[in-house]
Structure formats: C-alpha cells, structure tokens
C-alpha positions in Angstrom: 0.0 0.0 0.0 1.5 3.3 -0.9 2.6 6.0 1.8 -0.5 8.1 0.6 -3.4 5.6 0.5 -2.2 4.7 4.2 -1.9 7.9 5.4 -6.0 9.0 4.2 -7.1 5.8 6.1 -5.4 6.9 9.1 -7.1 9.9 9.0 -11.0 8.2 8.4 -10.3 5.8 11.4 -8.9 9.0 13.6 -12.1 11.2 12.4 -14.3 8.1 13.6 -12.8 7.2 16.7 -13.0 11.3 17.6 -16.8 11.2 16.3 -18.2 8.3 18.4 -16.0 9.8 21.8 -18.2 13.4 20.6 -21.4 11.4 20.6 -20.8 9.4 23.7 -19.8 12.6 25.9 -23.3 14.5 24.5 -24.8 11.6 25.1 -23.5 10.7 28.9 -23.3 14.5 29.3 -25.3 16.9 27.7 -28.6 14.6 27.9 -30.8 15.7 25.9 -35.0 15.5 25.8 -36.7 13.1 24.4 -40.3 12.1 24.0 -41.9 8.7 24.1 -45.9 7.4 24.1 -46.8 4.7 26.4 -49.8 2.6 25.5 -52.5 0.9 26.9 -52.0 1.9 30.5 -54.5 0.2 32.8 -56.9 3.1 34.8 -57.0 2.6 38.4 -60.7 3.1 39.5 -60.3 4.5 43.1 -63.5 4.9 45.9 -65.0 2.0 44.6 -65.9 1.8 48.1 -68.2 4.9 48.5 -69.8 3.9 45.4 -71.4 0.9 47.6 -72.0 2.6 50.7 -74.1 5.2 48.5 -76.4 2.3 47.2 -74.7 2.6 43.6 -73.3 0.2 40.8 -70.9 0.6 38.4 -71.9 -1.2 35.4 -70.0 -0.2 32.3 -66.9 0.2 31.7 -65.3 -2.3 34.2 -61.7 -1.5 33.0 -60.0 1.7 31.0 -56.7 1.8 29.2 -55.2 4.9 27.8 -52.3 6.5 25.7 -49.4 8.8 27.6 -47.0 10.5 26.0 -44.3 11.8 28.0 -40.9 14.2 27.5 -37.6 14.3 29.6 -33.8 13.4 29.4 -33.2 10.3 27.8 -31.6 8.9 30.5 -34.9 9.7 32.4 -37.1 8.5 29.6 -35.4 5.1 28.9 -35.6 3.9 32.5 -39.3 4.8 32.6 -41.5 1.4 33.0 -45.3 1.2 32.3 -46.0 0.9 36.3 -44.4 4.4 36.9 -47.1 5.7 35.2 -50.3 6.4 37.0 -53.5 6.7 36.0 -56.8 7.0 38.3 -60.1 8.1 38.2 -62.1 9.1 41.1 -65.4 7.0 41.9 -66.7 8.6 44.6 -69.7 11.1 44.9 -71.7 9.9 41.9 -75.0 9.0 41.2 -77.1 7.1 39.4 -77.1 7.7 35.2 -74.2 8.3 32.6 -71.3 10.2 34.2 -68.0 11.9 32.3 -65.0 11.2 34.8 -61.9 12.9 34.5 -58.8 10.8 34.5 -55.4 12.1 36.5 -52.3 11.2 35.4 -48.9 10.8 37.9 -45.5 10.3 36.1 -42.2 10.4 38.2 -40.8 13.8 38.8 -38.3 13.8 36.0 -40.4 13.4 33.1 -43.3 15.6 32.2 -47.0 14.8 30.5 -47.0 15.6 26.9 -50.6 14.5 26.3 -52.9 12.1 26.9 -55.8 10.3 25.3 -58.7 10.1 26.7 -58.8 12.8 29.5 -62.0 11.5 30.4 -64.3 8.0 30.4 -68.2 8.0 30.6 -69.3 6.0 33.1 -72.7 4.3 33.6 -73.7 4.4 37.1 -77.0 2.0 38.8 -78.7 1.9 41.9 -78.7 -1.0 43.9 -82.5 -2.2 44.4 -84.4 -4.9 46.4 -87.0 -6.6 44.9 -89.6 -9.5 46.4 -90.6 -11.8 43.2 -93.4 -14.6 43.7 -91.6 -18.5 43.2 -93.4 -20.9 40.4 -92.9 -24.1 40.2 -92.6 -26.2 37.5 -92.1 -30.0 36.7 -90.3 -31.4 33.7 -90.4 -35.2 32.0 -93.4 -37.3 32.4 -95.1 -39.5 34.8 -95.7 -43.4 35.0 -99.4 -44.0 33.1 -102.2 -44.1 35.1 -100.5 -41.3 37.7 -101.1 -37.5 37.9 -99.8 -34.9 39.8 -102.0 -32.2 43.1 -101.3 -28.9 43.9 -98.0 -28.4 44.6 -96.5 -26.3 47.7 -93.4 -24.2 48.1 -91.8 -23.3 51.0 -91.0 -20.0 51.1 -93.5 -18.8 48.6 -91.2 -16.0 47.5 -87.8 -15.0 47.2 -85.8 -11.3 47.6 -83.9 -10.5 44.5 -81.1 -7.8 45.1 -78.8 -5.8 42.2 -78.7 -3.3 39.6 -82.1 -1.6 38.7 -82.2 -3.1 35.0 -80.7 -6.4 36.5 -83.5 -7.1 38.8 -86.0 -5.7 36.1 -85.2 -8.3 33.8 -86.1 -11.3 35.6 -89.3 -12.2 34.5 -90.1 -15.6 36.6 -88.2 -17.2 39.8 -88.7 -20.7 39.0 -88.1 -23.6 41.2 -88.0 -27.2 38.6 -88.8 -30.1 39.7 -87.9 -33.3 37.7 -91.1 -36.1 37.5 -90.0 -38.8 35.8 -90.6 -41.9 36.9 -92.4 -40.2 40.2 -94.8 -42.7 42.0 -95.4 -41.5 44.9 -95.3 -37.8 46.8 -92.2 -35.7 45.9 -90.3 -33.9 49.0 -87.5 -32.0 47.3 -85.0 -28.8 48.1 -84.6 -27.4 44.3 -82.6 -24.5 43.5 -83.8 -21.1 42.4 -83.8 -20.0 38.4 -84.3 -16.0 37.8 -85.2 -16.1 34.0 -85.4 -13.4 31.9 -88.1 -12.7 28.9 -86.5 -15.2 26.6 -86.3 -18.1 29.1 -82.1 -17.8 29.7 -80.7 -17.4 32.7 -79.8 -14.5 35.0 -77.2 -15.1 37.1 -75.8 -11.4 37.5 -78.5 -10.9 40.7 -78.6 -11.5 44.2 -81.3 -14.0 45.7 -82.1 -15.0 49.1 -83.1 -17.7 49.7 -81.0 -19.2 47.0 -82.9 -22.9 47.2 -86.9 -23.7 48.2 -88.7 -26.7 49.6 -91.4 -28.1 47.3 -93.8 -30.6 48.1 -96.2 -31.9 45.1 -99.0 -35.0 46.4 -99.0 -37.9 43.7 -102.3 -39.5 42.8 -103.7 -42.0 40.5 -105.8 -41.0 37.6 -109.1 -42.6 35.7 -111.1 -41.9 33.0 -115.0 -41.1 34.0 -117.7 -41.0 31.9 -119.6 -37.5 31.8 -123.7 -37.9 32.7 -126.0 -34.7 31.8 -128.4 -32.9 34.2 -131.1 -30.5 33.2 -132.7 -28.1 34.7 -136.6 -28.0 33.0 -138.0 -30.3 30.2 -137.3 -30.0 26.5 -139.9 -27.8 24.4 -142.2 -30.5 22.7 -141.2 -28.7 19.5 -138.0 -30.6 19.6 -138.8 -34.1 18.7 -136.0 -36.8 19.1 -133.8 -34.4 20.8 -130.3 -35.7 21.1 -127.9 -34.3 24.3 -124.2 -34.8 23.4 -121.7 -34.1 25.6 -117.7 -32.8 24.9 -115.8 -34.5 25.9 -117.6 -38.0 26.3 -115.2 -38.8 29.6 -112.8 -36.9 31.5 -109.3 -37.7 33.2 -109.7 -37.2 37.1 -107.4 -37.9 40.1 -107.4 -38.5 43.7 -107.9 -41.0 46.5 -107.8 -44.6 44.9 -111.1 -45.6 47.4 -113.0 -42.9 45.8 -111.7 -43.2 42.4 -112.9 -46.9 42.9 -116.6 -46.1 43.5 -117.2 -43.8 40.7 -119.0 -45.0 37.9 -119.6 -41.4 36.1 -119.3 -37.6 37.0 -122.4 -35.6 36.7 -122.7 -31.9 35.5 -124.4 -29.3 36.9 -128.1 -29.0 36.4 -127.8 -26.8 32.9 -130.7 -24.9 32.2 -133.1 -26.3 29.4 -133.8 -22.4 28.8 -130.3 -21.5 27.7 -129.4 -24.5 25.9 -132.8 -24.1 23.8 -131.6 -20.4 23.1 -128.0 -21.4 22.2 -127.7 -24.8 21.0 -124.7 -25.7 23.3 -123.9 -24.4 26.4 -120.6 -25.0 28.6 -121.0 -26.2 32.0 -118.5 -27.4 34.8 -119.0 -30.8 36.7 -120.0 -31.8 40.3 -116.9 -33.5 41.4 -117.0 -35.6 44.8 -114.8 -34.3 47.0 -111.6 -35.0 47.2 -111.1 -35.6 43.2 -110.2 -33.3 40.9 -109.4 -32.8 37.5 -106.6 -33.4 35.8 -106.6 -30.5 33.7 -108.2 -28.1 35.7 -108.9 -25.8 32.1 -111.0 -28.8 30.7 -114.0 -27.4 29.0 -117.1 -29.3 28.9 -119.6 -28.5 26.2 -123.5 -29.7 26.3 -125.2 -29.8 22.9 -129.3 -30.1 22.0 -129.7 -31.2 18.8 -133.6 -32.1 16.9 -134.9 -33.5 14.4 -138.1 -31.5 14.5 -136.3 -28.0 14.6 -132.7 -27.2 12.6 -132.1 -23.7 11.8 -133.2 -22.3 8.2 -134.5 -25.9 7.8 -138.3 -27.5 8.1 -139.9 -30.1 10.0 -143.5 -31.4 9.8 -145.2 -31.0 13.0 -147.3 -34.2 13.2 -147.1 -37.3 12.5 -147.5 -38.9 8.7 -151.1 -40.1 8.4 -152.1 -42.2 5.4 -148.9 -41.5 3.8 -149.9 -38.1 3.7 -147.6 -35.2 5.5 -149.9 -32.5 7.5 -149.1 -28.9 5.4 -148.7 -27.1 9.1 -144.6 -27.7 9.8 -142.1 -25.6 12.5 -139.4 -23.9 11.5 -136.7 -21.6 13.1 -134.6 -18.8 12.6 -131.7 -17.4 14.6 -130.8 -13.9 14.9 -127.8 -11.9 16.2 -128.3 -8.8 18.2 -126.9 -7.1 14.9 -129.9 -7.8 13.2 -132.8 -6.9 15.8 -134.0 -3.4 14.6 -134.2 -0.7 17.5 -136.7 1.8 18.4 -136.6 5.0 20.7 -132.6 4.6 22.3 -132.5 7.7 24.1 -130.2 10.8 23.4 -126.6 10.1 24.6 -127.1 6.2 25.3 -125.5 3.5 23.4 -125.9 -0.1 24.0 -123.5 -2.2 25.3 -123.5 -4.9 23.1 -120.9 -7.3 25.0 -123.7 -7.2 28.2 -126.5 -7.9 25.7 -128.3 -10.8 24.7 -126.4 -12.1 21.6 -128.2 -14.9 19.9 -132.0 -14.8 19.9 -134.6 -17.6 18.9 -137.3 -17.2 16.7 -139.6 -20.4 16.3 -142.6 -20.2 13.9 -145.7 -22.4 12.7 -147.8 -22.7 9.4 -148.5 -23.7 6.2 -145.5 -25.8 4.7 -145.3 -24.2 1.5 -145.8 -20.8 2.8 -142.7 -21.3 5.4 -140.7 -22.9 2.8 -140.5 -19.2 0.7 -139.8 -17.3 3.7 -137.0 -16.0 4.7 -135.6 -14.7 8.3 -135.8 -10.8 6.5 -139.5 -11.0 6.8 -140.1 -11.0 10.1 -138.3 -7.7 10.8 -137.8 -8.5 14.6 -137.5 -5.2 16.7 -137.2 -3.7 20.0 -138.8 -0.4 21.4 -136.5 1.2 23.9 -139.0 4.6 24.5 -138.2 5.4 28.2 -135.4 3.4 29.3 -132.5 5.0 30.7 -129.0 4.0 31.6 -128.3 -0.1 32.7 -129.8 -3.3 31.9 -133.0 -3.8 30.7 -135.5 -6.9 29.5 -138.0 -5.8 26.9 -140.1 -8.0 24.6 -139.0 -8.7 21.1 -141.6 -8.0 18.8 -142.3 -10.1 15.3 -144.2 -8.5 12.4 -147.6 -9.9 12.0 -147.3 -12.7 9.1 -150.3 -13.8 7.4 -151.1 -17.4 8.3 -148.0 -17.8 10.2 -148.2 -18.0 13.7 -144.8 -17.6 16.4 -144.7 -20.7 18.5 -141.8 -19.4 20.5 -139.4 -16.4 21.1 -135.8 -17.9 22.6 -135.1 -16.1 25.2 -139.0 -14.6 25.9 -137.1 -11.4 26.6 -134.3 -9.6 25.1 -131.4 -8.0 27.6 -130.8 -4.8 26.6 -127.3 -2.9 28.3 -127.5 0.8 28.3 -125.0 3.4 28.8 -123.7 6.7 28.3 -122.3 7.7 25.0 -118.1 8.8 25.9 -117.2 12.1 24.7 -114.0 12.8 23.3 
C-alpha cells in the first residue's frame, strides 16, 4: 500500500474514533430531551368503596386503558416502566345515570405529560335495588301411566332478589324445577332457584335470598270417567228426538284410589233447558266428589241439543205422517244476532252495550209448509222499542211483524237483555 493511500485511512479511522467519543460525551453528558408514548395503561378506578355505601353500581366500563406520552432526558425516559405511570379516576360522589369522569395522570418527577388520550371516560352508574318476586314451580319429563300430579306447595312462597335496577328488572319468573319422571309417589325435594329473563335464559348477575326452596307436590292416580248430563226443565215438545251430546264424552280425574274406585260417572251441573234451547250448546262445569279433581283443571265441557223437529233455516212437519200423507202445518226456526234486531226510541246520549247484551235470539214459527218454505228470516223484521229506558240493563219484549197465516210458536229467550250506557265524549 502506498505511503498516501495509508496515510487518508489513518485519518478516516482518527475522524471516527473522535466522532463516536463526541457522541458518547453529549450523550453521557449533555442529555438531551426526548419524547416517548406509552400505551394501553391500565386506569385505576379509586373509591369504589363509596360507590357501595351510596347504594350505587358501576356497570360499564369495568376496566379503562389509555395513551401517555411523556418528555424528559433520555436517561430519564429510557428507564421509565409502564407501572411508573399512574392513571386514576375518582369513583366517589356519583349518582345514578351516565357520568364523564376525568382521568389524573402521575409520572415520576423527572419526566413531564406531553398528552394524553382520553382525559376522560363516561361512566354508567345504577342503583342498587331490592325486589320481592313470587316463586313458580314447574315439573319437567313425564309420569308413569295411570298417575297425575296435586297442587303443589313451596316453602317459602317467595324470594328477595337484590342488584342493579335493569338487572332485577329483567327477571321475568323465579322458577323452582322439579324433575317427574318416573315419580310414584309424593315428591319432597330442596330445588334450587332460576331467575329467568323474557327469553327463558338465565340471570345469574343478581342477588337472591333464599337461593334454594322446599317443594312438596302430592301424587295421585288418575281414571277416566264417563260425563252424565243434568237439566234443569224439560225440553220444548217442538224438539222431537232431541239428542244431548256431551264434549268431551269422559274426562281424566285424580285423587284417592277408594273414591276413584266407586265412581262409575261424573255428573254436570243442572244446565238450564232455557239457555241451551236459546244457544244450542252451552258449557257447563262438573260436580266432582270431593276430594277428586281434574286433571286438567282448564278442561271445558260443552252440552249440545240437537232435533230433528227443529234445525235452523230448515223445516220439519209438526205431526205425525197419516195415510202416507204429510200435514201442510210444519215448525221452522230462525236465529238472529243482536246485529240484526232493529231498534226503536234509544234515548239521546245512550248507546248499547253490546258485550252485556243478549247475543243470539230464537225465533220459532208455525204454518202452512209451503208458505214457510218461501220465507226467509228478513220478513219477520224483529225489533225492540226502547221509548223510556235510561241507563243499565234492561229486558224488553222482542216484537215479530204480523205474518199472514204464520203464527210464532216461540221467542228464545221470551225477553231480550238490553245494556244501556252513556255515549263517551272525546
């Protein structure tokens, strides 16, 4: 290498050495500033305490994490940790409702805040309420054949539910379940407590006390009985071969075996002939012994009349064939609707109350079979006169138009209930 080439790299490695001992001594002593952002530094929520001695709940959000961004010597800076960095905000004194909290930040002396993002979080505050909530009980899988379940009992009858305002509002039912399967005889169980909400899931966010319920449900055998009608009155001698049916024929009952044993059918209550003339069917309930009830307590039981003399908008002869001859005089019936029953004289201001009002009425007439055959319910123009009647409820006679050689064997109901009442003003 020549004497030249050796002497310029001499210099470059002098000039580098001299550089890096300028930079280390500016470095170790000058010291300048620097800045540096921190991120994600968890917020310290502070007074919690005071929150829950005021009755309150926080409920959103349950954790804050912000940006700091900070300035000082380098030496400073670069030994600063995330931990040295403080961030709090300051629970206390709040109420219920959304809140804006201002966050404080504390950074070691030797560094200063540059800025900070966010400066404040809005808080959603609650109050803490009590609430008492009826217990229902309910039973899933299914019972042996021939068994059915009483009335059952829970012990206690109701349970405190304790949290947030919205929490407690959204339980809809405190349920206590009970599993039947297989169940012979009387079930003593401790089941615990379900708060559901109004999609049946689970709310397990609130306080309940007691947590667990005694529940006692009685086991019985069941049997089907056979239904047997009572009337109350005699069938109009217009209906000729009436038929009673009953809905259902036989019903599922339970309860002690010994009386189960002696019954042989269950009887209705005495229906009146009067109503089921006027209606056709008529829905009763049952006398059942004591000590036995039904096994579904909603059962409906319907008594029908049915004739072959009378069938609405249909005719009937009225006597007997003699000589192979059919007598011209025949029955024949026609039903009307309130709707349709024209009405005289309603005072000023009064409207009737149609609900509270006899709805189906009856009309049963007699003559000449030809004549009846070509006439229809229009011609009777059935009516009521109303002149004088004030406010409440009222019977007044229904009256036919006079029909030439047609005769009314009967008016079902005799007398139409008529509900009066003011007219409301808007």
């Amino acid at each position: 290498m020549s004497k030249e080439k050796k002497s310029n790299l001499t210099i470059k490695i002098f000039s580098l050495v001299i550089a890096i001992i300028l930079w280390s001594y500016v470095m170790s002593e000058v010291n300048p500033k620097i800045t540096k952002e921190f991120r994600n530094i968890d917020v310290v929520f502070s007074n919690m305490e005071d929150l829950e001695r005021s009755g309150i709940e926080l409920m959103s959000p349950k954790e804050v994490k912000i940006n700091v961004k900070v300035e000082g010597r380098r030496s400073e800076v670069l030994k600063l940790r995330d931990t040295d960095i403080i961030a709090k905000v300051d629970l206390s004194g709040y109420s219920e409702g959304t809140k804006k909290v201002p966050i404080y930040i504390d950074v070691p002396s030797k560094v200063d805040i540059v800025d900070y993002t966010p400066k404040e979080i809005s808080f959603r505050f609650e109050r803490i309420v009590s609430k008492e909530k009826p217990v229902v009980l309910k039973t899933i899988g299914k019972l042996e054949p021939g068994y059915s379940l009483g009335d059952g009992e829970i012990k206690p009858q109701s349970v405190i539910l304790k949290g947030p305002k919205s929490w407690v509002n959204s339980v809809r039912e405190v349920v206590a379940v009970v599993d039947i399967t297989g169940k012979t005889k009387d079930i003593n169980a401790t089941v615990p407590i379900k708060l559901l909400d109004d999609d049946g899931n689970d709310v397990g966010r609130v306080e309940k006390e007691p947590n667990v319920v005694d529940v006692f449900i009685p086991m019985y055998r069941s049997r089907k009985i056979p239904i047997d009608i009572q009337l109350d009155g005699s069938i109009p001698t217009e209906y000729e071969n009436p038929t009673l049916t009953v809905s259902p024929k036989a019903v599922d009952v339970k309860g002690n075996d010994a009386i189960l044993n002696t019954l042989s059918s269950i009887k209705t209550k005495p229906i009146s002939v009067y109503k089921l003339v006027g209606s056709g069917s008529v829905e009763t309930e049952l006398l059942l012994p004591e000590g036995i009830e039904l096994v579904d307590p909603n059962q409906k039981i319907v008594v029908s009349l049915k004739s072959n003399s009378i069938e609405n908008g249909t005719d009937v002869e009225d006597s007997d064939v003699e000589n192979g001859n059919i007598s011209e005089n025949i029955n024949k019936r026609f039903d009307y609707s309130f709707s349709e029953i024209n009405v005289r004289n309603l005072g000023d201001e009064l409207v009737i109350d149609t609900s509270n009002s006899t709805n189906s009425i009856t009309v049963i007439l007699n003559g000449p079979k030809d004549y009846l055959n070509s006439t229809g319910k229009e011609v009777l123009s059935p009516e009521i006169d109303l002149k004088g009647l004030d406010e409440g409820v009222h019977e007044v006679k229904l009256i036919i138009k006079d029909i030439r050689e047609i005769k009314v064997s009967d008016i079902i109901p005799a007398k139409v209930k008529v509900s009066l009442k003011r007219e409301e003003k808007e």
